[in-house]
Each structure stands twice: as C-alpha cells, then as structure tokens.
N, C-alpha and C positions, 0 to 999 in steps of 0.2 A: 512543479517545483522539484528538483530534485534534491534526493535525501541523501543517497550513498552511492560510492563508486567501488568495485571490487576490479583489483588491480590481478588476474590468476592466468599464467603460463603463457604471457604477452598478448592476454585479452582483457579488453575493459568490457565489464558488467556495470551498467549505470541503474539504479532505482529510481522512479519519478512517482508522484504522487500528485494529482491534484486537488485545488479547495472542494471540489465535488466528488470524490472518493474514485476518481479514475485510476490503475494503480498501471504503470507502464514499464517493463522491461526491454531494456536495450543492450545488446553485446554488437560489440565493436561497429557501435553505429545505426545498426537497423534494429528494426524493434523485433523483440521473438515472441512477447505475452501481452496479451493486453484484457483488465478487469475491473470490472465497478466492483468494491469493495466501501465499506463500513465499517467492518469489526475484523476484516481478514481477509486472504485469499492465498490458493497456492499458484504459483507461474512455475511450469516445467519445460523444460530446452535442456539443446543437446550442444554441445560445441564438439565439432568433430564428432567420436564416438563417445564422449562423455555425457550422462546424464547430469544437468543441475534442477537444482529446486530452490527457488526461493519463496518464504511463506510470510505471509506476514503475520500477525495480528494485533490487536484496539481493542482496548478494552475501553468499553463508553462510561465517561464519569469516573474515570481513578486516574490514576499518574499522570496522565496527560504526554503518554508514552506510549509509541509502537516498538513490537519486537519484529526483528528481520530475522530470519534465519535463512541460512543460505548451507546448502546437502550440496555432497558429490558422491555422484554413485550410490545414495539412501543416508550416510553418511556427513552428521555436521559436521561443515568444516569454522562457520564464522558465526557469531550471535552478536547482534546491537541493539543497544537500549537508544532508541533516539525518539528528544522529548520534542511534541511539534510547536509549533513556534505560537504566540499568543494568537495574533491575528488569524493564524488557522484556526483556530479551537473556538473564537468569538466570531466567524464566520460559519462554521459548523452547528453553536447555537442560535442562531440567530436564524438560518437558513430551515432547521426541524421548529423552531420556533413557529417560523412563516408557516411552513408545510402542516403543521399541527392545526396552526389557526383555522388555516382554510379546512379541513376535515374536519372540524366541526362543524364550522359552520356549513357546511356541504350535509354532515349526518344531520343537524336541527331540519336541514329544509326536508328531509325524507318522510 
C-alpha cells in the first residue's frame, strides 16, 4: 500500500508499506530499498550525487501512527505523522495473535 509521495527537484520518492511489514522504496519508478520492518527501518539512496534517507518508525501499541522522516545530505528536510488505516492494525493484531498462538503451543510440546 502506499503511504506517501515526495515530489524533490523533478523526482518522485514514493513510500509503500505492506500488511506484513515489507517497507519499499521507489524514486522515479525503480525501486532503490527494500526491508522487513516492524517498529522501523532506515532506506539510504542516492539520486544523482545526493544522499537521501528515509526512516521510519512504529511504535507498537500507542498512536497507531508511523513517523517518516526523510534527510538530505544527513539533514531533515520532511517529517509525517501518518495514522495507518484500521484494517492494517486489526491485521497486524490478529496475524502476532496467530504467530503467538502457535509458539506456544510449539514451547508446551518441548
């Protein structure tokens, strides 16, 4: 799903996020990062001679908000608060839910 587009110096930065914490970066089309994420991750690329960074972070159980920040050259330039949508978040419980279940019951048979 994607989350945000960053429109900088006639290049599009797109942010995607999947229901299973895949976090994917794409500038002008191809992808430049790609990471399983949970609570966070950093994505580093270059456009031209420019270094960006984009980070995210989750915090599990509060807001039910990720923070983007997006650096140029070490330097922020952008910060967003974006709240994820319900359906993610009752997919996300539901999915450690399942995963829980089964490790238990996986440790009882040890």
């Amino acid at each position: 799903m994607k989350y945000y587009e960053y429109n900088i110096e006639s290049n599009k930065i797109e942010f995607f996020n999947s229901y299973f914490g895949k976090e994917t970066i794409l500038v002008n089309g191809k992808k430049t990062s790609e990471k399983f994420s949970i609570t966070g991750a950093e994505h580093k690329f270059k456009i031209n001679l420019t270094e960006f960074q984009i980070t995210t972070e989750y915090k599990l159980f509060d807001d039910h908000k990720f923070n983007l920040h997006l650096e140029k050259d070490g330097k922020l330039i952008d910060l967003k608060y974006i709240e994820l949508n319900k359906r993610y978040r009752l997919l996300m419980i539901g999915t450690w839910l399942f995963i829980g279940f089964w490790l238990i019951k996986l440790y009882n048979k040890i």
